[in-house]
N, C-alpha and C positions, 0 to 999 in steps of 0.2 A: 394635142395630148399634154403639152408644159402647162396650158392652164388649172388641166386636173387632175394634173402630179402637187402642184402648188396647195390647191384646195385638200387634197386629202393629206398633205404633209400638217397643215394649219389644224385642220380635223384631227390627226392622229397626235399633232404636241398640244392640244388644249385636252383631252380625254381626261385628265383630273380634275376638269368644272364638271359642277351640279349640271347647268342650265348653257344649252347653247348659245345663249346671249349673252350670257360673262366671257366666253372664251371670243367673243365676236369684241369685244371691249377690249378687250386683252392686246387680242391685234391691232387693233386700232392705236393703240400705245406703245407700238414695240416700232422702232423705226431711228432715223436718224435726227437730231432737234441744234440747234444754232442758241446757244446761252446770248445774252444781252452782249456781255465782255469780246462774244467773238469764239467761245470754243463749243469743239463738234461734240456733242453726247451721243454715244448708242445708249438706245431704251429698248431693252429687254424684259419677255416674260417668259420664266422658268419656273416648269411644276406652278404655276396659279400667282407664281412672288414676282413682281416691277425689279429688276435691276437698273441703274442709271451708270453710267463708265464712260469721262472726258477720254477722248481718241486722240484728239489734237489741240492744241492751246495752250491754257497756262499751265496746266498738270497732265497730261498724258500717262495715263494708265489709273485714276484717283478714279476712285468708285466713290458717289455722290449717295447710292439710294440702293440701299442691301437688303433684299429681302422684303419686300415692303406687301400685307395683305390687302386684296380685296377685300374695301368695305363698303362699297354701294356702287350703284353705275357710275362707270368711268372715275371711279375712286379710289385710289392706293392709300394705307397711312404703316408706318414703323417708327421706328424708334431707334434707326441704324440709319438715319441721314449722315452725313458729314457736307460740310463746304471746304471747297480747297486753300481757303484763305485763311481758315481755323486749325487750331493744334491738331493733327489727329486723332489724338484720345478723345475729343469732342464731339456726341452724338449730341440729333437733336429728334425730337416728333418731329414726323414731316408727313405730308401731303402732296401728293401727284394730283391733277387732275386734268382729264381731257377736256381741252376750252379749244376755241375755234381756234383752226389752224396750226395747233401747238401741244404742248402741258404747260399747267402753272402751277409751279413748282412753289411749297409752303416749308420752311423751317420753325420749331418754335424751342426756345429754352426757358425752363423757370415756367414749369406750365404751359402757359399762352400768355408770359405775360411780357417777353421779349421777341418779336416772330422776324420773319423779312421772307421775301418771296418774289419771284421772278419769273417771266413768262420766257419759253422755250419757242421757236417757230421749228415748224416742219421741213425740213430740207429735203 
């Protein structure tokens, strides 16, 4: 019976995608990820938007990736990045994407003409 309590709970919080395969993407992204540095992220999706939120490490409680849309398979992008090593008033364009094993994670300022980016593993 917990396996589909599970399934219809994932079914009944993706109801705001178009197409049952974005919401299958969706899950696929929301989970716990290990940063290069050593700190734990949860990766969340709420209402269709990527949230990214360090848990433990260098910043505990610093939200990385706010609100970020679906724009293609296994693809997040916004424009409410932050890094924890930057001033906070500093957003940047960013890019989630689902790569083996992980996300990798895209920052850019000044257009794309300054970026840096960093692959997340799966815990």
């Amino acid at each position: 019976m917990k396996p589909f309590a599970g399934a219809l709970a994932a079914v009944i919080s993706c109801a705001g995608f178009a197409v049952a395969t974005d919401c299958a993407a969706a899950a696929d992204a929301a989970g716990s990820y290990t940063r290069p540095n050593g700190d734990k992220v949860k990766v969340s999706v709420d209402g269709g938007k990527l949230y990214c939120k360090i848990m433990a490490g260098s910043q505990p409680g610093f939200e990385m990736c706010h609100g970020m849309s679906k724009t293609g398979p296994d693809i997040w992008q916004g424009a409410e990045m932050k890094h924890p090593s930057m001033p906070g008033m500093m957003t940047f364009n960013g890019t989630v994407m689902i790569a083996s094993g992980g996300l990798s994670i895209k920052g850019c300022a000044i257009g794309q003409s300054m970026c840096d980016s960093e692959d997340w593993k799966r815990n």
